[in-house]
C-alpha positions, -999 to 999 in steps of 0.1 A, spaced: 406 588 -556 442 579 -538 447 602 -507 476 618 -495 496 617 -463 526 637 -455 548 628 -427 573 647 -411 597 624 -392 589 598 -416 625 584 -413 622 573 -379 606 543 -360 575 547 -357 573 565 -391 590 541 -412 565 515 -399 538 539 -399 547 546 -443 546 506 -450 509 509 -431 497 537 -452 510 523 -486 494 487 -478 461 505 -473 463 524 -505 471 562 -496 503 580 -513 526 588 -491 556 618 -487 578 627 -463 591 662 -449 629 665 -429 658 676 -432 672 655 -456 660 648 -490 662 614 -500 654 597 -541 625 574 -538 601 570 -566 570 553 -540 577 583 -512 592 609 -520 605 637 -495 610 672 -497 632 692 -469 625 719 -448 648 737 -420 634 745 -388 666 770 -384 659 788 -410 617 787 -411 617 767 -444 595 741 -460 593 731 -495 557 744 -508 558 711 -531 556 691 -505 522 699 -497 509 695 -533 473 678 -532 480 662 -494 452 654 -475 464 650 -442 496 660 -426 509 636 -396 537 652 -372 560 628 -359 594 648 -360 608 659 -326 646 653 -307 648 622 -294 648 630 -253 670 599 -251 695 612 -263 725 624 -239 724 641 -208 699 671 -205 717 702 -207 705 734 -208 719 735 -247 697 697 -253 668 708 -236 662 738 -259 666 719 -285 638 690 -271 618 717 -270 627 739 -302 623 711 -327 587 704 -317 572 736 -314 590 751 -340 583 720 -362 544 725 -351 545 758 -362 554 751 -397 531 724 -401 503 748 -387 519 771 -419 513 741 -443 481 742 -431 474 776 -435 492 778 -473 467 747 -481 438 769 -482 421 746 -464 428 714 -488 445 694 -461 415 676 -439 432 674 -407 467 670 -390 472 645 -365 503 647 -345 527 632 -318 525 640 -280 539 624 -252 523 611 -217 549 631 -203 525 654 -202 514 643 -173 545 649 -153 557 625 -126 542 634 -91 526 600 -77 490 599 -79 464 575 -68 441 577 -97 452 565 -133 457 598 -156 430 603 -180 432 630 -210 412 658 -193 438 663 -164 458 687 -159 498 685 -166 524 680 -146 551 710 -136 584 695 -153 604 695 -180 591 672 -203 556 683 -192 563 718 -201 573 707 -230 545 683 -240 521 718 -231 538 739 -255 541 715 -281 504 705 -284 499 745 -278 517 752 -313 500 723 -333 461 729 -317 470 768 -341 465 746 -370 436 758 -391 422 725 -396 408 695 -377 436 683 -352 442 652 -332 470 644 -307 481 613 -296 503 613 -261 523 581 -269 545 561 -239 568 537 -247 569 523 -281 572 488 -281 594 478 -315 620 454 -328 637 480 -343 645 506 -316 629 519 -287 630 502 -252 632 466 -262 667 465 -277 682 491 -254 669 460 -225 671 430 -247 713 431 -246 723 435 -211 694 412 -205 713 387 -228 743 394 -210 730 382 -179 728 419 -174 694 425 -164 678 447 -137 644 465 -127 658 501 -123 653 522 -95 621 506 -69 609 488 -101 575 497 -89 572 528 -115 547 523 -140 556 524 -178 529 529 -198 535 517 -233 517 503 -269 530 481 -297 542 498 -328 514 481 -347 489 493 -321 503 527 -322 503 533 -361 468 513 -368 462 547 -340 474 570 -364 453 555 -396 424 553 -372 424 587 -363 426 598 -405 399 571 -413 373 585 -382 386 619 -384 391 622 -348 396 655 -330 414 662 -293 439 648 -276 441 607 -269 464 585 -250 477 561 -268 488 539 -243 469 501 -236 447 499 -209 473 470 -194 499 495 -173 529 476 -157 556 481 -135 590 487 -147 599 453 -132 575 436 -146 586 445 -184 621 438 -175 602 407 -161 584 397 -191 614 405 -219 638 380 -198 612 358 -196 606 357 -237 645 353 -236 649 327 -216 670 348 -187 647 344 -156 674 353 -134 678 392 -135 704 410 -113 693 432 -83 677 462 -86 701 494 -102 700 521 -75 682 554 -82 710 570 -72 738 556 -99 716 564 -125 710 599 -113 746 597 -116 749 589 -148 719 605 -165 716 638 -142 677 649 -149 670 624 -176 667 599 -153 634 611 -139 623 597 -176 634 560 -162 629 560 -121 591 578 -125 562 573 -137 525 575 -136 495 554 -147 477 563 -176 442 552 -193 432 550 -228 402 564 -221 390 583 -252 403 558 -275 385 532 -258 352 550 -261 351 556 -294 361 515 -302 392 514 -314 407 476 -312 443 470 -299 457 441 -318 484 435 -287 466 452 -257 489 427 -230 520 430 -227 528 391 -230 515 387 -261 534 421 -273 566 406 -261 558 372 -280 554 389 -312 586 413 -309 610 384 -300 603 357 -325 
């Protein structure tokens, strides 16, 4: 019997690749957001996190909910005014889905959703960050907190992913450095020494399946066990682009300029494990970075 998924921020990067995965593997897929869009393979109903609404169709004989949608952090400068909204559209979002769950009467199976590693904050630390330690004590830890706070009140079996940088053709990191690096633009920002832990799209939404098909439970990092530098992905993309010669370094203090508190997202970082994920066997298709970059630049 074909199997459900519905996906709220199914329109976006990760879940537009994420839908092609789920179709190609047989399950019926539907998306949830703001807008309602006509397509006879996935449909999509709306809701309104203003207003509190969903569309009780949408959860029709679904099996499993995934929760994707949130405000993009990269998105203009933080101000008071964006970072409510960061954090409204995730918890409030959360809280729906944990609705869904409840007006399922215990038809949907489990609900795995979206986290960040932000989580973890960005105070220096000498060991690599692991799933059982504690947060961090900024922004987008805070927000990371409440957010997996608000999904765990799901009646159901729930698994979060804490996802870094999202390696992708499409969006994400590569394109924002792929053009001034074709420019001749290219530089490591900040030291460069800050780590940036990241996964391939395909790594990252094989994750996802994985954690329907094994009906996993708790919170994961998705991240690959390989953590580089900043540098050393600037490195590695000029390298797959034939532009060895990057510029010096961009100061911290420009882009504190120009970003204000977002910036700590860019100049800051801390090293992170996959070590649940690890242990229960899951396979990274890209788990080094060279052979990620080869595959996103031919």
């Amino acid at each position: 019997m074909q199997e459900t998924v519905l996906i709220t921020g199914g329109t976006g990067l990760v879940g537009t690749h994420l839908t092609k995965l789920l179709l190609s593997k047989g399950y019926a897929v539907r998306h949830i957001s703001r807008r309602v869009s006509e397509n006879d393979i996935v449909p999509s109903f709306k809701w309104e996190l203003d207003n509190k609404y969903w569309d009780s169709k949408a959860i029709e004989g679904v099996s499993y909910i995934i929760h994707l949608a949130g405000a993009n952090v990269a998105e203009g400068r933080w101000t008071t005014q964006r970072k409510r909204q960061i954090l409204e559209s995730r918890v409030t979002g959360s809280r729906l889905v944990a609705e869904m769950v409840e007006a399922s009467n215990g038809r949907i199976k489990e609900v795995v959703s979206a986290s960040a590693v932000g989580y973890y904050g960005t105070t220096k630390r000498s060991e690599p960050a692991v799933e059982t330690d504690k947060p961090g004590n900024d922004f987008l830890a805070n927000v990371c907190v409440q957010w997996e706070k608000a999904i765990q009140a799901c009646n159901t079996k729930v698994a979060i992913l804490r996802t870094g940088v999202v390696l992708a053709k499409e969006g994400g990191a590569v394109p924002k450095m792929r053009t001034p690096i074709k420019l001749g633009l290219g530089a490591p920002l900040g030291s460069g020494n800050q780590p940036m832990p990241w996964i391939h799209i395909d790594d990252l939404c094989n994750m996802y399946l994985y954690a329907i098909q094994k009906g996993l439970e708790g919170t994961y990092n998705a991240v690959t066990p390989e953590t580089v530098t900043n540098k050393e992905l600037t490195c590695q993309l000029a390298k797959g682009l034939n532009k060895k010669k990057l510029l010096p370094n961009v100061p911290s203090f420009i882009l504190k300029l120009m970003l204000g508190e977002m910036s700590s997202m860019l100049l800051t970082g801390v090293r992170i494990l996959p070590k649940k994920i690890s242990e229960t066997g899951f396979k990274y298709k890209y788990p080094l970075l060279a052979d990620a970059m080869n595959s996103l630049l031919k």
